[in-house]
BABAFI-609649 format. One line per field, with one value per residue: y, z, x of N, C-alpha, C in turn. Coordinates in Angstrom, 2 decimals, padded with zeros to 5 digits. Example, Ala and Ser with C-alpha at 12.3 -4.5 7.8 and 13.67 -1.06 7.14 Angstrom:
n_c2: (-005.69;-002.25) .
n_c3: (007.80;007.08) .
n_c1: (013.19;012.85) .
ca_c2: (-004.50;-001.06) .
ca_c3: (007.80;007.14) .
ca_c1: (012.30;013.67) .
c_c2: (-003.30;000.03) .
c_c3: (007.80;007.87) .
c_c1: (013.20;012.90) .
//
This chain:
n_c2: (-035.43;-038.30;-039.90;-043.27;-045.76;-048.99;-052.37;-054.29;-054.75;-053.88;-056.34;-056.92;-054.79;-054.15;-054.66;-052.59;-050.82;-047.33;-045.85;-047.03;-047.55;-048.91;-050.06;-052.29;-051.72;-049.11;-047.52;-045.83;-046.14;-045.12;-044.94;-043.98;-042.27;-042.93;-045.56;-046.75;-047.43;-045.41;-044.87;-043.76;-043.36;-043.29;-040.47;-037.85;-037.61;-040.02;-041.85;-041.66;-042.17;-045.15;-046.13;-045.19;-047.27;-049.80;-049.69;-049.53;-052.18;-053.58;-052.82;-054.00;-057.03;-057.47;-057.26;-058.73;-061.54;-061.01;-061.51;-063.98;-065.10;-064.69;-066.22;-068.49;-067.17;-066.25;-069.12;-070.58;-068.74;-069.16;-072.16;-072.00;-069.94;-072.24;-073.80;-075.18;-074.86;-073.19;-073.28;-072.02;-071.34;-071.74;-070.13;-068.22;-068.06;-068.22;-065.35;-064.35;-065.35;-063.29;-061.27;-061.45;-061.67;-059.03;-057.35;-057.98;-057.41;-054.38;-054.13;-054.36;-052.51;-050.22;-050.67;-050.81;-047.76;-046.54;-047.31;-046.30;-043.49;-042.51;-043.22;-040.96;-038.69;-038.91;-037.45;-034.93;-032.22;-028.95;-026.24;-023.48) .
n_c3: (-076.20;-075.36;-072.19;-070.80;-068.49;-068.44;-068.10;-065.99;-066.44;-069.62;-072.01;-072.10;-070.49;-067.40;-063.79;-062.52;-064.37;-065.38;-067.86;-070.77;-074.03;-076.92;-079.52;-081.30;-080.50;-080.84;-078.34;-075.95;-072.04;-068.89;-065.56;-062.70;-060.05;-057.72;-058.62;-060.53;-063.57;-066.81;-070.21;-073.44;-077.16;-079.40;-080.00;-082.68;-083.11;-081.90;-083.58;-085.52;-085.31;-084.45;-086.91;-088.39;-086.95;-087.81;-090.61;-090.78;-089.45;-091.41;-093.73;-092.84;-092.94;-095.38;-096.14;-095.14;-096.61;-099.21;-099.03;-098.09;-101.29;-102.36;-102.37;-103.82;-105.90;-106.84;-106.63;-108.88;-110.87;-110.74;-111.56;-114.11;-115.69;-115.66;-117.45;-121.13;-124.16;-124.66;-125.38;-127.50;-126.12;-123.90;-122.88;-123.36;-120.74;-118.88;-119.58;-118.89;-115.94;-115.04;-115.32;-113.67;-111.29;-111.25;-111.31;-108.76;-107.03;-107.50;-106.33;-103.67;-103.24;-103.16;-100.84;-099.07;-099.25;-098.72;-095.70;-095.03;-095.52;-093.64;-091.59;-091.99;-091.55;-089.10;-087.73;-085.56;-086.79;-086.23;-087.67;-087.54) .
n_c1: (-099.86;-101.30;-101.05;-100.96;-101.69;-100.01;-100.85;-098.99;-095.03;-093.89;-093.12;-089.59;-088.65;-086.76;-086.93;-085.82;-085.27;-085.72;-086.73;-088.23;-087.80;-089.83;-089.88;-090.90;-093.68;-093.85;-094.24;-093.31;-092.37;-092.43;-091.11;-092.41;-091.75;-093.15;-093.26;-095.43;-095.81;-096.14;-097.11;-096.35;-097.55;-094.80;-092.77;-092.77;-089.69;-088.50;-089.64;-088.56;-085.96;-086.68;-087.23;-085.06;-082.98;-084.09;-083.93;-080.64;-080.92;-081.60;-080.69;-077.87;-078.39;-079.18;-076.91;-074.96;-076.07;-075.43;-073.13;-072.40;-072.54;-070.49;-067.79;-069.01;-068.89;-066.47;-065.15;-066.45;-065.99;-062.62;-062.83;-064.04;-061.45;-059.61;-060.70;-059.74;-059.75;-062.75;-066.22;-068.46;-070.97;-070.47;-068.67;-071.10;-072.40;-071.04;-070.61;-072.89;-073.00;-070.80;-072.00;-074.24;-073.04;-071.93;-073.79;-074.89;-072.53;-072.66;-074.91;-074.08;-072.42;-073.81;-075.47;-073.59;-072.57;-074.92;-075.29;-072.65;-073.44;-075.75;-074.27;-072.91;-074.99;-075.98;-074.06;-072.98;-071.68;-070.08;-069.18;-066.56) .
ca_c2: (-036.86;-038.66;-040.85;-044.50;-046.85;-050.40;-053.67;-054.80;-054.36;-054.82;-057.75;-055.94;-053.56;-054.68;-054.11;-051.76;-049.87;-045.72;-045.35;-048.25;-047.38;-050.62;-050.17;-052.84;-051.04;-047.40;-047.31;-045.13;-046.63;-044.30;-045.73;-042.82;-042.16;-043.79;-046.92;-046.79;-047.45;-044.38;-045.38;-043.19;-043.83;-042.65;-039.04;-037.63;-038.18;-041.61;-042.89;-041.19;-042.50;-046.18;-046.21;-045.21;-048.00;-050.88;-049.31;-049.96;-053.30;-054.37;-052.94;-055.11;-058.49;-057.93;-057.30;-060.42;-062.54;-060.75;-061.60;-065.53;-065.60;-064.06;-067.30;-069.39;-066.43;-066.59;-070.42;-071.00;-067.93;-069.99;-072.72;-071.01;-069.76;-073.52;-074.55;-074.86;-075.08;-073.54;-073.41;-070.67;-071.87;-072.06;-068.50;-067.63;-069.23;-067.14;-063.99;-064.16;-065.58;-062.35;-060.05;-061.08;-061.07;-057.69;-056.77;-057.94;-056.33;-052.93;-053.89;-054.44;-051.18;-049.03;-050.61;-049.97;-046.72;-045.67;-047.45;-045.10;-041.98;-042.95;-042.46;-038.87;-038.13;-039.04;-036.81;-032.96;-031.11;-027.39;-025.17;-022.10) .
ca_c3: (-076.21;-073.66;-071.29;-070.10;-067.06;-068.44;-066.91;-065.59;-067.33;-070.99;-072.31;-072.07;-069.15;-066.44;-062.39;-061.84;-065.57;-065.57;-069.27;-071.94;-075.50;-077.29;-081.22;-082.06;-080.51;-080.69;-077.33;-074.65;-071.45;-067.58;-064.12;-061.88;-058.90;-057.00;-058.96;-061.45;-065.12;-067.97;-071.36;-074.21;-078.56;-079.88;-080.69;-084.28;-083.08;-081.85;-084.92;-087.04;-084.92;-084.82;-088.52;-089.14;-086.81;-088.33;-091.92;-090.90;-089.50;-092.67;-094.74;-092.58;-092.83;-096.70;-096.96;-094.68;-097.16;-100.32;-099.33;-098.95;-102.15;-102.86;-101.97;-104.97;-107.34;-107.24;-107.21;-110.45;-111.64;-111.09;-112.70;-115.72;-116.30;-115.83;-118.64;-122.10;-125.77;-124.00;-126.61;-127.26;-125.29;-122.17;-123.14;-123.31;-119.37;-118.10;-119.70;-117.96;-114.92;-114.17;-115.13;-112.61;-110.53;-111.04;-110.84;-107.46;-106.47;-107.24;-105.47;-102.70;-103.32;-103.21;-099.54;-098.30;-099.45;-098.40;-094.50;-094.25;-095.36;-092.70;-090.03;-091.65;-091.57;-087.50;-087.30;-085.67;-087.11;-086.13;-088.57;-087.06) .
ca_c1: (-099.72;-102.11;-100.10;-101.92;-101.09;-100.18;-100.96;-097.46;-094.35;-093.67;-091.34;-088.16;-088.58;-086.26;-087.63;-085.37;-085.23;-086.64;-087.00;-087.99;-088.55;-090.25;-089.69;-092.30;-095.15;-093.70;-094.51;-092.74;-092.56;-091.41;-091.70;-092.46;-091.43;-094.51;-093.12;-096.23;-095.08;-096.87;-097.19;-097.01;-096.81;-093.67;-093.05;-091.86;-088.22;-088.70;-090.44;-087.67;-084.69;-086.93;-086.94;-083.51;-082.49;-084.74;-083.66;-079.97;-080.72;-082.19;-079.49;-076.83;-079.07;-078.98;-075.13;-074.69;-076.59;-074.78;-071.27;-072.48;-072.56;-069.04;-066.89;-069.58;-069.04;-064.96;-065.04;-067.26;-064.95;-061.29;-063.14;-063.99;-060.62;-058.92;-060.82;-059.25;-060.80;-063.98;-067.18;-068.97;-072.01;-069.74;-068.43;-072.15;-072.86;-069.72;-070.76;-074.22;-072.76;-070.47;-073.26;-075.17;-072.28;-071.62;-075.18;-074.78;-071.56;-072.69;-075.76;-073.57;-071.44;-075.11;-075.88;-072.50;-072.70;-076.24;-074.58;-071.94;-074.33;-076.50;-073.86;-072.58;-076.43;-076.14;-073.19;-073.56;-070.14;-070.14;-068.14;-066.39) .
c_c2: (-037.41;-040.13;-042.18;-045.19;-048.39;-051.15;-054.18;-054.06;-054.32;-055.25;-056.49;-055.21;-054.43;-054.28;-052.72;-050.26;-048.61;-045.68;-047.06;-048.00;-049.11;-050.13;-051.16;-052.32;-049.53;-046.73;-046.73;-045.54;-045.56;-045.21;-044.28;-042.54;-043.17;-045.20;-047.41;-046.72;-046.45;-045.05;-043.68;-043.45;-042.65;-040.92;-038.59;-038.26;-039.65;-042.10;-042.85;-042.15;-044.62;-046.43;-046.38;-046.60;-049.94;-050.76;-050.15;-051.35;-054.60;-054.60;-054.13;-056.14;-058.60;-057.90;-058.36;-061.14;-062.55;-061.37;-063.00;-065.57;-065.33;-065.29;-068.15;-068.18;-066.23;-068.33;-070.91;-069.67;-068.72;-071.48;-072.92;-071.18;-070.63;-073.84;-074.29;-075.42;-074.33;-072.98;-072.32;-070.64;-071.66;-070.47;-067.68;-067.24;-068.36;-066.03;-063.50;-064.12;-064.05;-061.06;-059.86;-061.39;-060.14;-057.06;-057.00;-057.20;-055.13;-052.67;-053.54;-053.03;-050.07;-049.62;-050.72;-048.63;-045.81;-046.14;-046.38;-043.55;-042.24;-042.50;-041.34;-038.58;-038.15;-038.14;-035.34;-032.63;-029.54;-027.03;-024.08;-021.57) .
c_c3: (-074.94;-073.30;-070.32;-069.25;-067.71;-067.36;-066.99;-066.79;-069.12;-071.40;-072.31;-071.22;-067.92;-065.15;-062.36;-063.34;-065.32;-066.49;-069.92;-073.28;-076.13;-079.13;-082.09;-082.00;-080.64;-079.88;-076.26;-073.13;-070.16;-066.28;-063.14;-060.48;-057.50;-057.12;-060.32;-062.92;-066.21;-069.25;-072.20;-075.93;-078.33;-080.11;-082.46;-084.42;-082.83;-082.91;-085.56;-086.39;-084.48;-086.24;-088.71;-088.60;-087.69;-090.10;-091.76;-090.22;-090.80;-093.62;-094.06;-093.02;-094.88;-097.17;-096.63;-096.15;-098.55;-100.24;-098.67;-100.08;-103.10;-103.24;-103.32;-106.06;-107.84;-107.31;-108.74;-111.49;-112.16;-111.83;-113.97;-116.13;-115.81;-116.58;-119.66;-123.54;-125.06;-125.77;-126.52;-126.56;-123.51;-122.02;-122.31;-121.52;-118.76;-117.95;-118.75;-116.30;-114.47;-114.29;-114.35;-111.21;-110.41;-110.42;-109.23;-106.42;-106.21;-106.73;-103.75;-101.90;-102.50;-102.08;-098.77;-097.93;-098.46;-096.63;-094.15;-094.48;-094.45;-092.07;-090.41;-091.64;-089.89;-087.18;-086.95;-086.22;-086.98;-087.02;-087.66;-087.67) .
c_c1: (-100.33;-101.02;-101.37;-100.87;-101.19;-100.45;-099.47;-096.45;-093.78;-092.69;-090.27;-087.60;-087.88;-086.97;-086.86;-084.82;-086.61;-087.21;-087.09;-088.12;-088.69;-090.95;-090.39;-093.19;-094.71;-094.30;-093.29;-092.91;-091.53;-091.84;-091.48;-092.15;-092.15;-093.90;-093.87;-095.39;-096.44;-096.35;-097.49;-097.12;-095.98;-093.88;-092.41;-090.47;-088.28;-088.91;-089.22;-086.34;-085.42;-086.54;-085.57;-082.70;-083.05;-083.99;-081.74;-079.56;-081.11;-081.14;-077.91;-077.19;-078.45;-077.43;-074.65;-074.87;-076.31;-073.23;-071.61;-072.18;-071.04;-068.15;-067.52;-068.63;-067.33;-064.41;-065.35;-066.13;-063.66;-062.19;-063.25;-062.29;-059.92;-059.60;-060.16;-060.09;-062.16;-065.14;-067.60;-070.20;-071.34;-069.77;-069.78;-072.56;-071.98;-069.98;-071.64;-073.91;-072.29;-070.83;-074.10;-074.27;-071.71;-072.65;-075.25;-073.65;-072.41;-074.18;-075.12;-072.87;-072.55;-075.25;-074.95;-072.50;-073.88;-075.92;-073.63;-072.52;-074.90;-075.92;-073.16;-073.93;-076.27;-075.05;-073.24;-071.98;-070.25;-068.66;-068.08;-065.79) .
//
């Protein structure tokens, strides 16, 4: 891995920070003894332990923006069932409705899920 001399520091690097890793550029960043800052790209592990973190900031963002919609999908629910006489058209409108509120649940379920594999995947456990 060839090692280059940036121009100054890069966004993030404090004065007085040794080590920087910078997960946009998959750039490696040391300040050497001298003071001089080395540059290198990422290595296998880096990339892999970038990824995994971008992967489980993604999967949070989308569970955020799934459980908005939770609070609509039990309102329009108690709605529903305070109506009386309902038509079969309404029926119809309901059915759909908590199909694709399921469909979303067990979307929800599958990026829970694949979150907590993630951190037994980060876990060492020695058996003796």
């Amino acid at each position: 891995m060839s090692e280059t001399q940036p121009d100054g520091l890069p966004a993030g690097m404090g004065p007085e920070d040794y080590e920087f890793w910078d997960d946009a550029t998959r750039t490696y960043y040391e300040r050497q003894d001298d003071g001089a800052i080395i540059a290198r790209p990422y290595n296998g592990a880096e990339n892999q332990q970038a990824d995994a973190a971008a992967n489980r900031a993604l999967l949070i963002e989308r569970l955020k923006g799934m459980t908005l919609l939770l609070p609509g999908d039990m309102s329009s629910n108690n709605t529903y069932t305070a109506l009386s006489g309902i038509s079969e058209e309404e029926l119809r409108a309901q059915v759909g409705a908590l199909t694709a509120q399921s469909n979303r649940q067990a979307d929800m379920l599958a990026t829970v899920t694949r979150l907590i594999l993630g951190r037994f995947e980060s876990l060492t456990i020695d058996v003796q």
